[in-house]
N, C-alpha and C positions, 0 to 999 in steps of 0.2 A: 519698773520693777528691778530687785536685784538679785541676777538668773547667775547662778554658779552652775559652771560647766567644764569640762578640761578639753583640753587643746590635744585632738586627735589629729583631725583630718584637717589642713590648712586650707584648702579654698572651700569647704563647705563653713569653716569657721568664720574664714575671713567672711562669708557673706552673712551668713547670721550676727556677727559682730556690729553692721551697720543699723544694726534698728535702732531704736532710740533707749534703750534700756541699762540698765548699770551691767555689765558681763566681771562676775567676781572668776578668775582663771587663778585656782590653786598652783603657787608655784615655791619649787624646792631650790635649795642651794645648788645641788645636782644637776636641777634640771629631769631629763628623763621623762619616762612616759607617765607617771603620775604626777609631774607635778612641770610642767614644760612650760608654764606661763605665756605669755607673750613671746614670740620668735620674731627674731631680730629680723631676717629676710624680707615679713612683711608687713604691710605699711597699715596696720589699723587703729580707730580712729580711738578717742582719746577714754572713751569709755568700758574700754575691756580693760579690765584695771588687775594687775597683776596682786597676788592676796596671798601670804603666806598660812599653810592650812591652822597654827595656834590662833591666829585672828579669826577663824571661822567661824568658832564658837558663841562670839559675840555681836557676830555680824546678823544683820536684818536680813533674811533672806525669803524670797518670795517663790521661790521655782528652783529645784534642781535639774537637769536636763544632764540625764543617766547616757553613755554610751557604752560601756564595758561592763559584764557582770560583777567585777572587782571595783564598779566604784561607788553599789550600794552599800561594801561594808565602808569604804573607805568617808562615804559620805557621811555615813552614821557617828564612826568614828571623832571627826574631824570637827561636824560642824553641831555632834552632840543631840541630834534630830533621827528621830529613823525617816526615811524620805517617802511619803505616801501617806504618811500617817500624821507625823508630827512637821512636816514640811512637805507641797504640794511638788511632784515631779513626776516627768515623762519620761521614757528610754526612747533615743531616739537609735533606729535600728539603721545602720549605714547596708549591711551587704547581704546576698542573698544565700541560702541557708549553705551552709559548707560542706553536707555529705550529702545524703538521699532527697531531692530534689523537692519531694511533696509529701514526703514524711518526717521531717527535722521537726523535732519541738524548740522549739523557742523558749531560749534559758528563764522570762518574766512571764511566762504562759500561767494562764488561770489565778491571775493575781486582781484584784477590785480597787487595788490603792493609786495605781497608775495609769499611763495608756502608753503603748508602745505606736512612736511615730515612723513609717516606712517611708524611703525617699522615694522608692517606684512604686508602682501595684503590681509588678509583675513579683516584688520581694513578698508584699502584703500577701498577695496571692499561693503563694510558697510557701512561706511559714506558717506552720501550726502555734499558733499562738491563746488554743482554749478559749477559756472565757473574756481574756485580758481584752478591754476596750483595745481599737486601732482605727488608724485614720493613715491617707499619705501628706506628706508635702514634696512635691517635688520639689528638686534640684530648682537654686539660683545662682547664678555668679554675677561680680562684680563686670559691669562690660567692659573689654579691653578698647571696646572700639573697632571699628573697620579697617584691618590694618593688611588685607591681602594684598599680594602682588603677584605670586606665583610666579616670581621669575624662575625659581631655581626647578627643572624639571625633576622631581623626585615627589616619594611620600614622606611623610612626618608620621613617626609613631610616638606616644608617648606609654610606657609601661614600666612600672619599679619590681625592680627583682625579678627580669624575665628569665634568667637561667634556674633559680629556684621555683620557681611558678610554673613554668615548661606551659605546658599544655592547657594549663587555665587561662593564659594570657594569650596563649595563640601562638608561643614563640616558636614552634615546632613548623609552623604554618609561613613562618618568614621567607622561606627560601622560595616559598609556590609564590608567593608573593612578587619576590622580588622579581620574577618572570616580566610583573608588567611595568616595573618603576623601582629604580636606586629607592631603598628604603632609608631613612635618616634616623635612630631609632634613639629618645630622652629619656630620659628619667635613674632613679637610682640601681645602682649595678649593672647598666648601661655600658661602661669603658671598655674595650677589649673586646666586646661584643662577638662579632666576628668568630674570633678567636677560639673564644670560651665553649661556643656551638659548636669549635670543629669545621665552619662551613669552607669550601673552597676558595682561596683568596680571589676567584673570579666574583663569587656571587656578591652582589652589589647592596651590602647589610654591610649600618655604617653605626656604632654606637657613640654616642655626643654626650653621654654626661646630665650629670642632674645640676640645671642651672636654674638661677634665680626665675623667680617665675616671671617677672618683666623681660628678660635677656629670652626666655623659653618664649616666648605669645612673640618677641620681635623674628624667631629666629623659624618656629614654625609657620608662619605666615609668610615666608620667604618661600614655603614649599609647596609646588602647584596641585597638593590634595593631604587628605589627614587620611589616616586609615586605623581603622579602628580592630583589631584582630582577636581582640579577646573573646574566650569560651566562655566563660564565668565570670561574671564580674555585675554588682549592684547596677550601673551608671558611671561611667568614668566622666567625671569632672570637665578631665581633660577637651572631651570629647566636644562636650560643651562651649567649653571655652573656645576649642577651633572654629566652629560656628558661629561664634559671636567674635571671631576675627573677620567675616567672609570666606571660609575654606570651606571647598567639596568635600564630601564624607564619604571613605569606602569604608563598610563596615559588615561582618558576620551578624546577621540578624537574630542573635541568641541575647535571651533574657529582655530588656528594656531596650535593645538599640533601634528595633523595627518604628516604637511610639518618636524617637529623639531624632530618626533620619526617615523622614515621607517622600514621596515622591517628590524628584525635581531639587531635593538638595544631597543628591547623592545617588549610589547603590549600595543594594543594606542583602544581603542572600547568606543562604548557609550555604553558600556551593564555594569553595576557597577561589576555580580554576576560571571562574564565573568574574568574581571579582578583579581576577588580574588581568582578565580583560579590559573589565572597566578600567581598572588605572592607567595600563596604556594607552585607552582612550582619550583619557583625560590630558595627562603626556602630551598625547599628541595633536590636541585641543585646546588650547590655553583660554580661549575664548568660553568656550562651552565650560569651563568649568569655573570662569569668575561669573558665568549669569548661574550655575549652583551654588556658590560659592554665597553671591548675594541674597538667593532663596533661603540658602541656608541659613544665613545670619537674620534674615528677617520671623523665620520660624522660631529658632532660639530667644530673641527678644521678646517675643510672643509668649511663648510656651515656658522659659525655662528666663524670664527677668527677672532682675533683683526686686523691683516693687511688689512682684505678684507673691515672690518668694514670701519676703517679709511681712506682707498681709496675711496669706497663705498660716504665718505663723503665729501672726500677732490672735488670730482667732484659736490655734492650738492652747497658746499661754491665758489669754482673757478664759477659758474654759478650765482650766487647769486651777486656776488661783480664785475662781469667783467665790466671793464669799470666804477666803483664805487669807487675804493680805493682812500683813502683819501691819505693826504703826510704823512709818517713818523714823530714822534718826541717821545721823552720819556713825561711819564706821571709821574705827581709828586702825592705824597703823599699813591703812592700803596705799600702795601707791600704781603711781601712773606713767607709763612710759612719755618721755616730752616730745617724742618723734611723731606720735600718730595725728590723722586728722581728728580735726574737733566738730 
């Protein structure tokens, strides 16, 4: 198929990029959030073809896959299709509702032309989404591979914009935290960390910057546990992925994290004071936490692998386009980054 989708979220991208399908990625001079094409950081493979949106028009397109409310006008726009109607597409819902918990309507609710896809059920479960068909596909990621060592006794956080985010992300929660373990804390607006909270230069909250995601998997995997602190939050990625590193999981058991961390690869509680027991546990266990560690990552491969993912989807899209596909022909004017795998 040739699935036009734009480049939000990078490692839920990167995985869906690996299926076998043409990925047309609207991309602008600019750059930016409409039109962000291919990102140079990562490594995908030769089929998400970078598409500038005047070539849309003419382009064979068999699927749209919506994520933003702004990019049904945009798709209309662009590629001259209303999407649902005159071209087959899904909204795929990344996060979970952002104000009142089990009363949020859902911006594509009571619509017949689409289906809105949830990555957790605890999102699906949340949103008011009326009439509008829904399914989930859980989270996949590409495997990094078993790459623990846990020498470094500390936690690993990974969360972007925690000084803006405050309290959705947990960052309020860092300092109970750090009671039981040097927190090491990634992602973007991360620098200065410390600092920026005001925390006491004793309290042991370290911010590292938002690095390549290779350099990020080598670096928290150096850290004898991952902790997961967010209040709100869809499924961090992130999270994921430490698991399919072999890392222990300390995590607040809100939203989707209780399904992602079970017994035996982690502790998952809403008690903050609870947890920072565990991690000094952990600390001061190195053993007991690479036999979690290993759990953990055998659970993830399980639950949350790239093959199941991409099946998982392949049966989204074959339902979407049945009876829909258009005729084949090559599209002019796309090109292809020469970096990715083929």
């Amino acid at each position: 198929m040739n699935i036009v989708l734009w480049h939000v979220h990078g490692s839920w991208t990167t995985a869906f990029v690996q299926g076998p399908h043409r990925y047309l990625l609207p991309t602008l001079p600019e750059r930016g959030p409409w039109g962000g094409g291919r990102p140079e950081a990562w490594d995908w493979p030769a089929g998400a073809v970078e598409t500038a949106p005047d070539r849309l028009a003419d382009a064979e397109v068999d699927l749209v896959v919506l994520q933003r409310p702004e990019e049904l006008e945009l798709a209309q726009r662009w590629l001259g299709r209303i999407p649902g109607r005159d071209v087959p597409a899904v909204y795929l819902e990344h996060n979970a509702p952002r104000e009142h918990a089990a009363t949020s309507r859902h911006p594509m609710a009571d619509r017949s032309d689409l289906t809105i896809v949830h990555v957790t059920h605890f999102n699906r479960l949340m949103w008011d989404c009326g009439t509008t068909p829904t399914t989930v596909v859980e989270h996949g990621v590409v495997d990094p591979g078993h790459r623990y060592t846990g020498d470094l006794p500390a936690a690993a956080v990974v969360v972007n914009e925690p000084v803006r985010r405050n309290r959705v992300t947990g960052t309020d929660l860092l300092p109970r935290f750090a009671r039981g373990a040097p927190l090491d804390v990634f992602g973007m607006g991360t620098d200065d960390l410390a600092a920026r909270l005001g925390l006491d230069p004793a309290t042991p909250v370290r911010g590292l910057g938002d690095l390549p995601q290779h350099r990020m998997h080598a670096e928290l995997a150096r850290r004898r546990a991952y902790l997961h602190p967010l209040r709100w939050t869809s499924l961090g990625l992130a999270l994921i992925e430490a698991m399919h590193l072999g890392m222990p999981v300390v995590a607040l058991a809100t939203t989707e994290a209780h399904e992602a961390v079970p017994s035996g690869t982690g502790y998952c509680s809403t008690d903050p004071d609870r947890l920072a027991i565990q991690l000094r546990e952990l600390m001061a266990e190195p053993e007991l936490a690479a036999r979690m560690g290993a759990a953990a990552r055998r659970h993830a491969l399980q639950r949350y692998g790239l093959d199941r993912f991409l099946a998982s989807w392949e049966d989204v899209l074959l339902r979407a386009t049945e009876g829909r596909r258009p005729a084949r022909r090559p599209m002019a004017g796309a090109t292809t980054a020469t970096t990715g795998r083929s």
